[in-house]
C-alpha positions in Angstrom: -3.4 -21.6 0.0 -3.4 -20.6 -3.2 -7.0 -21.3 -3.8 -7.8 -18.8 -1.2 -6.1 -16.3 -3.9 -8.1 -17.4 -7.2 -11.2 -17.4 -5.0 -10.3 -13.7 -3.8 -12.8 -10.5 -4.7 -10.4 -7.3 -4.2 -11.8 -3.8 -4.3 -9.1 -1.4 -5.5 -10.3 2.6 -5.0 -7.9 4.8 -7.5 -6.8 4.1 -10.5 -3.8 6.8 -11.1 -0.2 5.3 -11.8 0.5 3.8 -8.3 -3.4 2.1 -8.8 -2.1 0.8 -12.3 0.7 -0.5 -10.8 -1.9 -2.2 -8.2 -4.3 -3.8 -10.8 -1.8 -5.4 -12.8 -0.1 -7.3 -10.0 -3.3 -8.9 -9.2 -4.6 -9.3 -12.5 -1.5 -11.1 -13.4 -1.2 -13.0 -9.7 -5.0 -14.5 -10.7 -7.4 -13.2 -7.9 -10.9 -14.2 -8.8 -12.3 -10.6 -9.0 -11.0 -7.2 -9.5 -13.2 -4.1 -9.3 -11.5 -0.3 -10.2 -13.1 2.3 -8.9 -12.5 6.2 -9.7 -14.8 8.9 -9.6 -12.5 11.0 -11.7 -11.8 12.1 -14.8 -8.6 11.0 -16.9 -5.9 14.3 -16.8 -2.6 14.8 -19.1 -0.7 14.2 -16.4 -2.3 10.6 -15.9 -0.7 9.3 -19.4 2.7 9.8 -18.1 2.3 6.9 -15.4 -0.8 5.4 -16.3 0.2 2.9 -18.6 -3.7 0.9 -18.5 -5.2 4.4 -20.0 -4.5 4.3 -24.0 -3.9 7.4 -25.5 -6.5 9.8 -26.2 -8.9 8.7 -23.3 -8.5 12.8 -21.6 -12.0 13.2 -20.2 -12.8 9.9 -19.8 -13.4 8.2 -16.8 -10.0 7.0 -14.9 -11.1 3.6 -13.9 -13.7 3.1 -17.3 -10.6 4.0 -19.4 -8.5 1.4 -17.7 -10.7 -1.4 -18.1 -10.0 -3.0 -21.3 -6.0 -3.0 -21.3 -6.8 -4.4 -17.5 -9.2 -7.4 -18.9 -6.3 -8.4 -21.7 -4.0 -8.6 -19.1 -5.5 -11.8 -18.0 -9.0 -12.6 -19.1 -9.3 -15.6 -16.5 -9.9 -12.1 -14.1 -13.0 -10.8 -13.7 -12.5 -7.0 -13.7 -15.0 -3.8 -13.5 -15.2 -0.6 -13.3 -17.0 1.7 -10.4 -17.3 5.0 -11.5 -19.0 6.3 -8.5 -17.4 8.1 -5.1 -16.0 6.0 -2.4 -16.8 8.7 0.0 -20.6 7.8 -1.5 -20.7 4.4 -1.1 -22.3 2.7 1.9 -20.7 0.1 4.7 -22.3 -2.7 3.2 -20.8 -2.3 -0.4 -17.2 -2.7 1.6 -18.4 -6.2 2.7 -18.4 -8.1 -0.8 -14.7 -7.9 -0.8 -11.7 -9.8 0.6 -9.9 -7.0 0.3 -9.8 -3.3 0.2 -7.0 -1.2 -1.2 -7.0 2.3 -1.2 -4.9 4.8 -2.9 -5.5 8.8 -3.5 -8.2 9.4 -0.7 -8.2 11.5 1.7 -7.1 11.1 6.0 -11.4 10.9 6.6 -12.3 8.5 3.8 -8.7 6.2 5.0 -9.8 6.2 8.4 -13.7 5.4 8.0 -12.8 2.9 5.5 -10.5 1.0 7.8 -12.6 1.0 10.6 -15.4 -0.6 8.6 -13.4 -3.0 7.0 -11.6 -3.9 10.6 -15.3 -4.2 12.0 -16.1 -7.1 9.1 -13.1 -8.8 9.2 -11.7 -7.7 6.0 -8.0 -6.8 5.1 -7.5 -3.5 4.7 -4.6 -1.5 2.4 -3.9 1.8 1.7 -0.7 3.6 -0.3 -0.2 6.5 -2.0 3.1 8.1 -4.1 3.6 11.6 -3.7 6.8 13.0 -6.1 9.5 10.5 -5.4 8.2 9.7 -1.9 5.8 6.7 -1.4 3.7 4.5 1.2 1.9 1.4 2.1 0.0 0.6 4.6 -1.6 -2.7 6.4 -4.5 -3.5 8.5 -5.2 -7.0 8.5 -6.7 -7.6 12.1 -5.8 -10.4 14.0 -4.1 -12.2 10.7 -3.0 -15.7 10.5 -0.3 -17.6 8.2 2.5 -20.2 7.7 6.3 -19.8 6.8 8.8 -21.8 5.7 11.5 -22.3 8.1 14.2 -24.6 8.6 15.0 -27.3 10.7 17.5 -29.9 12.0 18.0 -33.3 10.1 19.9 -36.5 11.1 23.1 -36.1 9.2 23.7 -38.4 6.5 26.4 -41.3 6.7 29.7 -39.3 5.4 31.2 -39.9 1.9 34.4 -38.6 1.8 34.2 -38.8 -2.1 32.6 -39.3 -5.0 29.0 -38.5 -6.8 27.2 -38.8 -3.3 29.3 -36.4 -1.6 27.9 -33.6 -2.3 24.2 -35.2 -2.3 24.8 -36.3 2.1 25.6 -32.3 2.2 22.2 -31.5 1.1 20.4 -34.0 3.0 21.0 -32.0 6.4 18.8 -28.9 5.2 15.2 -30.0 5.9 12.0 -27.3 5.8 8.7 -27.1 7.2 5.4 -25.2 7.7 4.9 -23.2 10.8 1.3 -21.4 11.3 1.6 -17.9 13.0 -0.6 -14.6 14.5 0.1 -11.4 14.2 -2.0 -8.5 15.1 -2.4 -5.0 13.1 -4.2 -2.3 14.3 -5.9 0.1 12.7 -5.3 3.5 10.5 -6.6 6.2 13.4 -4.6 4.2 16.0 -1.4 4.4 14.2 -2.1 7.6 13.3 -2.7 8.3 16.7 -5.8 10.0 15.7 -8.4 7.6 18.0 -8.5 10.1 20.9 -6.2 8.0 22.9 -4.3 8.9 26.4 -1.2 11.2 26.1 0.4 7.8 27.6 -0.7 5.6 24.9 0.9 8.3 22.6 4.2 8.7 24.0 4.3 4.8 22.6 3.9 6.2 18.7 7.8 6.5 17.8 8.4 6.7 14.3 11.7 7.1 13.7 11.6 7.2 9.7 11.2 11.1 8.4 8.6 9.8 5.7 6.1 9.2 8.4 6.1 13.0 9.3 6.2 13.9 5.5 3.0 11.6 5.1 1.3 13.4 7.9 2.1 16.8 5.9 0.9 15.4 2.4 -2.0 14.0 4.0 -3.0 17.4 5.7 -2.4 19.1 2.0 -4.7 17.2 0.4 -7.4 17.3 2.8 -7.1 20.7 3.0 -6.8 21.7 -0.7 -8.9 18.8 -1.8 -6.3 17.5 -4.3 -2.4 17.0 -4.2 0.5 19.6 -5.0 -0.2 20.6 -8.9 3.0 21.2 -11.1 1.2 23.8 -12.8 0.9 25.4 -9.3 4.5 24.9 -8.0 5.3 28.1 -6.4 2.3 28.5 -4.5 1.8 24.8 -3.7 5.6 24.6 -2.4 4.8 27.4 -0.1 1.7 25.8 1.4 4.0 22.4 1.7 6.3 24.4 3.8 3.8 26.5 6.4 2.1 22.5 6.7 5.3 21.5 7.2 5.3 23.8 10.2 2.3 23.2 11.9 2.2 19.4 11.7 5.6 19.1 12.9 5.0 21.3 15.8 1.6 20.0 16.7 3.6 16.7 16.9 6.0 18.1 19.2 9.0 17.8 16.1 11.6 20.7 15.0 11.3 21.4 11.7 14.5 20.9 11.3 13.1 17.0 10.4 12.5 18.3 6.9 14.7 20.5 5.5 13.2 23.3 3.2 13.8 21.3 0.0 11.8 18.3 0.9 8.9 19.9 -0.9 10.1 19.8 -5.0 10.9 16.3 -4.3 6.4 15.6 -3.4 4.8 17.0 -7.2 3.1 14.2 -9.7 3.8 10.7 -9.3 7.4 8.9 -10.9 6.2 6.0 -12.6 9.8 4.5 -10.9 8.7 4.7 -7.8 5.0 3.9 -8.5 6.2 1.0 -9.7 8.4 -0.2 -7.1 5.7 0.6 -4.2 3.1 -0.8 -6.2 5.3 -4.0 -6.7 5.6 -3.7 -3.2 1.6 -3.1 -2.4 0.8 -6.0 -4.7 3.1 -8.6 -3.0 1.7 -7.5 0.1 -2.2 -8.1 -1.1 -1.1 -11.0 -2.5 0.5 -12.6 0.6 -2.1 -11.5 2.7 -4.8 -13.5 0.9 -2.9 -16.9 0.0 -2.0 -16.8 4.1 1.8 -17.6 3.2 5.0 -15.7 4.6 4.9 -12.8 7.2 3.1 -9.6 5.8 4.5 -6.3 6.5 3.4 -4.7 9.3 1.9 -1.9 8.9 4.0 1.0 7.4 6.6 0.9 4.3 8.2 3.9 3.4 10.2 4.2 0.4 12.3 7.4 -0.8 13.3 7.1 -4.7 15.8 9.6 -3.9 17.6 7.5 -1.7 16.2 4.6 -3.5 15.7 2.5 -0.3 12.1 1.6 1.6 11.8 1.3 5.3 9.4 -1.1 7.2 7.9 0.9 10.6 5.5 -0.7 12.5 3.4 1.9 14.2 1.0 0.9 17.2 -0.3 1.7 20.5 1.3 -0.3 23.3 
């Protein structure tokens, strides 16, 4: 299995803190191939989290500026650096990788992307961290992999005492391999964005309030192009709030779901909490192509206020 890993091309779209985190698990796990790609331009508020960007690099490309720290983390990697536009890139450039993570894109490009990487077979991930909120996401298709689990053993003859008492003890704990399915589905159908029935619908039931703040970040940044700015706080807090609104009603939610102060905990990115969802993300990428222990499916939300994730698995019946 974990040839499947060193043999692995992942395609990594974003390369702000949480996509630092990203790279480096992956550089360090030993997938065969690594490609960065960010269309944008390193910002001051990118050296706070970004620890692959050295000093100095403002202006620079995000994902050319990352590349050399990336490389010394483990030169057995092969790692480059796209400087063009996902939203640019055609359906057949998706199809030389094993794997597709996106961070910082938009609803449109999450939803196209997933449905072209579900069409070819290939494993699809998205997360983002917004303030001290953050998310993953999972879309591996009809996924297949083995766990460790436990069985029963003939007991061993009893010693009562002795060196080889405690050794009979152990002898009763035996493991094995089991091979397992498990089906994801994809972003616009948890989303509930496919044009589905009002039926099929009623089945979406989050029950976390992260998945409703997602759906209000998401809607920001496709409208404003970009995420809430610090430099912008008052104004951006005020736009978070009349979102807030009209996703939450639209959804047939009170508002009540996120209290007014929900919106100075979603500016910049903590490097905490990039690093734990990354860590997260990572583990996830990693499990998915060595085909060992169940994968997460398909949403984890964690707050850093709280400092707790939640694992919601959100589908169609």
């Amino acid at each position: 299995m974990s040839g499947c890993l060193r043999a692995s091309r992942v395609l990594l779209v974003g390369m702000k803190g949480l996509g630092a985190e990203v790279a480096k698990n992956l550089i360090l796990a030993g997938v065969k191939a690594l490609t960065v790609l960010d269309h944008q331009q390193v910002s001051p508020e990118d050296t706070q989290t970004q620890f692959l960007i050295p000093l100095g690099s403002a202006g620079k490309n995000r994902a050319e500026a990352s590349l050399e720290r990336a490389r010394d983390l483990n030169p057995m990697v092969d790692v480059k650096a796209d400087q063009e536009n996902v939203e640019q890139k055609p359906e057949e450039f998706f199809t030389h990788f094993d794997v597709v993570c996106l961070t910082c894109c938009s609803q449109e490009v999450l939803m196209k992307v997933d449905q072209i990487c579900h069409k070819n077979g290939i494993k699809f991930f998205a997360g983002d961290v917004f303030g001290y909120h953050g998310y993953t996401f999972a879309d591996l298709g009809e996924h297949d992999f083995v766990e460790e689990k436990t069985k029963p053993a003939r007991a061993s003859q009893p010693v009562e005492d002795g060196p080889d008492a405690k050794k009979a003890k152990l002898d009763l704990v035996e493991t094995t391999m089991v091979k397992k399915r498990m089906a994801f589905c994809p972003w616009e159908e948890a989303f509930g964005l496919s044009g589905s029935t009002e039926k099929d619908q009623g089945t979406l039931k989050p029950t976390a309030p992260d998945y409703f703040l997602l759906q209000v970040l998401l809607k920001f940044r496709s409208e404003k192009g970009r995420d809430p700015s610090p430099q912008g706080y008052a104004e951006d807090a005020e736009t978070l709030l009349q979102t807030r609104t009209g996703v939450l009603e639209s959804l047939g939610v009170g508002t009540d779901l996120l209290p007014d102060d929900f919106a100075s905990c979603c500016f910049s990115e903590m490097a905490s909490v990039c690093a734990v969802v990354g860590g997260v993300l990572g583990q996830e990428i990693v499990k998915a192509l060595s085909q060992r222990d169940a994968p997460l499916n398909n949403f984890f939300f964690f707050d850093g206020m709280k400092g707790s994730g939640v694992v919601e698995r959100l589908a169609p019946s």
